[in-house]
C-alpha positions as a LaTeX table, in Angstrom:
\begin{tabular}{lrrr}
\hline
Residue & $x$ (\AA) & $y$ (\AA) & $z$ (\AA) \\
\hline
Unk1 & $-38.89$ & $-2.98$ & $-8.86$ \\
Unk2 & $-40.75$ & $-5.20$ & $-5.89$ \\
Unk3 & $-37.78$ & $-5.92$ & $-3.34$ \\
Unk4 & $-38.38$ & $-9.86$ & $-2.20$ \\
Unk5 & $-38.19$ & $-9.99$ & 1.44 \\
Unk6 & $-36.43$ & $-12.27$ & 3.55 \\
Unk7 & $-36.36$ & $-13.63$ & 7.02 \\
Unk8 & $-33.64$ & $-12.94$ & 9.75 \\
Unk9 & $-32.49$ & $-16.48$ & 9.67 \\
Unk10 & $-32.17$ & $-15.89$ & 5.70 \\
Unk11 & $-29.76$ & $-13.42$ & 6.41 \\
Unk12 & $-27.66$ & $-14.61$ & 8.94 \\
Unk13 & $-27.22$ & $-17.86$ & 6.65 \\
Unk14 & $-24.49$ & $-15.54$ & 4.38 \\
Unk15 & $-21.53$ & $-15.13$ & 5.88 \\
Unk16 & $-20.10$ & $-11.52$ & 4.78 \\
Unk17 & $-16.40$ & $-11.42$ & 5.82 \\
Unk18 & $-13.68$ & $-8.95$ & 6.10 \\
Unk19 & $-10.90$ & $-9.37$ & 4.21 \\
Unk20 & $-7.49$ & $-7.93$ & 2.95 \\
Unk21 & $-6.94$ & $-7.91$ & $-0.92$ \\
Unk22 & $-3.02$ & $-9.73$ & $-1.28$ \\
Unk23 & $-3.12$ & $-10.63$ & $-4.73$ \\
Unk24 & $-4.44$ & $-8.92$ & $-7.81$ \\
Unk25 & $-3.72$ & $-11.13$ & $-11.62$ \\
Unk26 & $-5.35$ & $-9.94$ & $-14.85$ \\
Unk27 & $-8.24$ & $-12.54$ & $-15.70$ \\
Unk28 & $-7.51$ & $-12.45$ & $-19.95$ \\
Unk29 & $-9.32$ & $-15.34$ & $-20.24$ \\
Unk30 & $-12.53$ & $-13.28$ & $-18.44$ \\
Unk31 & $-15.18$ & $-12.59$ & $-20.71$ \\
Unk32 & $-15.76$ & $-8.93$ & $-19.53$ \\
Unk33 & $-12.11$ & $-7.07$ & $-18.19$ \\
Unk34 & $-11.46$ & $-8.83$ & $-14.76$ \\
Unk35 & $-8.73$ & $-9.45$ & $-12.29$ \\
Unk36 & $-8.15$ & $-12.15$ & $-10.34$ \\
Unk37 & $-8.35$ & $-11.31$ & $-7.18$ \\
Unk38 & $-6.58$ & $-13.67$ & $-3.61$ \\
Unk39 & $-8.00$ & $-12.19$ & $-0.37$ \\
Unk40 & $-6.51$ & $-12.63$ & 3.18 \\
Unk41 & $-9.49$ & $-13.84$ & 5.26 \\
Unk42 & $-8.03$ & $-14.15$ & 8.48 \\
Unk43 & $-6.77$ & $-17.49$ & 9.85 \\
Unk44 & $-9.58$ & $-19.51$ & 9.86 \\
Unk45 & $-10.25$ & $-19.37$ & 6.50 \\
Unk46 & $-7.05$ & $-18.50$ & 4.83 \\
Unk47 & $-6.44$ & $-16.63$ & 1.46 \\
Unk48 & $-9.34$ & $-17.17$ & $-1.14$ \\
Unk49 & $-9.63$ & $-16.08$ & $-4.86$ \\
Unk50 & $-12.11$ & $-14.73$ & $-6.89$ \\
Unk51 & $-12.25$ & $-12.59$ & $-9.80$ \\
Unk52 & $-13.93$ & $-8.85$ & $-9.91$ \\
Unk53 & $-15.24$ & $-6.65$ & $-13.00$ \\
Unk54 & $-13.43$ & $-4.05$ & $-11.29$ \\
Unk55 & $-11.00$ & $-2.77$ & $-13.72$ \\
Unk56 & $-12.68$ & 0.05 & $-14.84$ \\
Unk57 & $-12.06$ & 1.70 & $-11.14$ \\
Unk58 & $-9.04$ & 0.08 & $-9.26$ \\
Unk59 & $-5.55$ & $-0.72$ & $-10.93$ \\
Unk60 & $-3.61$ & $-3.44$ & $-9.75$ \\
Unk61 & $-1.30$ & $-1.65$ & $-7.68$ \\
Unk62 & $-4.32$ & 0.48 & $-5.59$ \\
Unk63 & $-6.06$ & $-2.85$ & $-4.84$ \\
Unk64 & $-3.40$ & $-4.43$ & $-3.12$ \\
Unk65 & $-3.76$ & $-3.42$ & 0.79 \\
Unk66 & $-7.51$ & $-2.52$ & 0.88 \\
Unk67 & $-9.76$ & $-4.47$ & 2.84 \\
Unk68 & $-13.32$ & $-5.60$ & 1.14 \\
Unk69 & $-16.40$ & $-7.82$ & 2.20 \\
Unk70 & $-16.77$ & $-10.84$ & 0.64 \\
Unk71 & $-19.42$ & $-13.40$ & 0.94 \\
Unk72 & $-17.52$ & $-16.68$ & 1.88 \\
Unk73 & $-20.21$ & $-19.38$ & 2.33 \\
Unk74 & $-21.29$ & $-19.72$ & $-1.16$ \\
Unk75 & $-20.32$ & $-23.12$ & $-3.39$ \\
Unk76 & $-16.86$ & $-22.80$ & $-5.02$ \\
Unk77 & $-17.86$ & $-21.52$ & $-8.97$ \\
Unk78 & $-15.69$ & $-22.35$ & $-12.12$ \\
Unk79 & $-15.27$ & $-18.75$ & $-14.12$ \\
Unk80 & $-13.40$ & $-19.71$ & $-17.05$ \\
Unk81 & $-10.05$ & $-21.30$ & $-16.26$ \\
Unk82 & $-10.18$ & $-20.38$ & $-12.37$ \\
Unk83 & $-12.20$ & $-21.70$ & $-9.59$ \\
Unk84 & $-14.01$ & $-18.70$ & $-7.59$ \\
Unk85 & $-13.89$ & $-19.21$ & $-4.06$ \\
Unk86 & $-15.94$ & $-16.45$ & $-2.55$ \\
Unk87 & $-18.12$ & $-13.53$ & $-4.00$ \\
Unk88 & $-16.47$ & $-10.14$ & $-3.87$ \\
Unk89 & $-19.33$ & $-7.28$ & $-3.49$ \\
Unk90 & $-19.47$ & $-4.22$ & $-4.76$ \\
Unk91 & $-22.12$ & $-1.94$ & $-6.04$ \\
Unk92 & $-22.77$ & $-0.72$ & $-9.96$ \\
Unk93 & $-22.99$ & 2.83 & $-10.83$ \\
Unk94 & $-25.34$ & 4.07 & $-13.37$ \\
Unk95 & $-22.26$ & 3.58 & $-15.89$ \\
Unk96 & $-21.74$ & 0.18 & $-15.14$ \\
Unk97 & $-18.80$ & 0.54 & $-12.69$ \\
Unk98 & $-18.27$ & $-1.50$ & $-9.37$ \\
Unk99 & $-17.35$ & 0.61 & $-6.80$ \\
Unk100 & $-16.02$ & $-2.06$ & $-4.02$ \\
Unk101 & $-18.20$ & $-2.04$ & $-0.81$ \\
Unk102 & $-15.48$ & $-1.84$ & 1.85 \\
Unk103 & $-15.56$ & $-1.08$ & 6.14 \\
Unk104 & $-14.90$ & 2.36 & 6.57 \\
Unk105 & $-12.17$ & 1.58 & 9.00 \\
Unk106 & $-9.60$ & $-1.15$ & 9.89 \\
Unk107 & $-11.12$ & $-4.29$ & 11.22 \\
Unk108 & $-9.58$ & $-7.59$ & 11.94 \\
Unk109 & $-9.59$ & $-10.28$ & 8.71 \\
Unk110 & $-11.96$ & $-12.72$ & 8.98 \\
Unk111 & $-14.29$ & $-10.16$ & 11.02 \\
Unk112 & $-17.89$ & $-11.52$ & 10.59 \\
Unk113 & $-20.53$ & $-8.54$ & 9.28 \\
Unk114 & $-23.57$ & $-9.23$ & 11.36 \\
\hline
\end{tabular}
C-alpha cells in the first residue's frame, strides 16, 4: 500500500480533540451494530454526538467516563436518522474490531492534539 503524503499545514488543518464520552444510545437504525455516542468536548465546543462501530469491544456501561480523540472540524454528516457531529477514531484489528484510540492519561476536554 503507497502511503499519500501530506504537508504540515495539511495536518494542522484537523483538529483532533480530547474528549470525555457522557452518553452512549444503541444506533438500531445503524446499518452495522453502532452506538450513539455524546462526547464532552470541553467548553468551547460543548457535547457533540456521533455514532461508533464499537460494539463489538466496549458495552455501554464501560464507555461512559473514558476520554477519546475525536476529529471535530469535519462537516456535520447525516448517518441514518442522526446527524454526526464529529469523527470518533479508533483503529481496526485484523478481525474487524475498533479498538478506540484514547490519551494514555487524563488531559483537560477540549485539549487540542498537536
Amino acid at each position: 500500500m503507497t502511503v499519500a503524503e501530506i504537508s504540515w499545514s495539511d495536518f494542522a488543518r484537523v483538529e483532533f480533540r480530547v474528549g470525555t464520552i457522557v452518553g452512549v444510545e444503541d444506533f438500531p437504525e445503524a446499518r452495522k451494530p453502532a452506538y450513539q455516542i455524546q462526547v464532552d468536548f470541553g467548553p468551547e465546543l460543548g457535547i457533540k454526538r456521533t455514532s461508533a462501530q464499537v460494539t463489538a469491544l466496549y458495552s455501554k456501561e464501560e464507555l461512559i467516563g473514558r476520554q477519546i480523540i475525536g476529529v471535530v472540524n469535519f462537516p456535520p454528516k447525516q448517518i441514518g436518522p442522526m446527524l454526526s457531529e464529529f469523527l470518533l477514531t479508533g483503529l481496526y484489528r485484523a478481525d474487524g474490531a475498533v479498538v478506540l484510540a484514547v490519551p494514555d492519561l487524563p488531559v483537560e476536554n477540549g485539549a487540542l492534539l498537536g
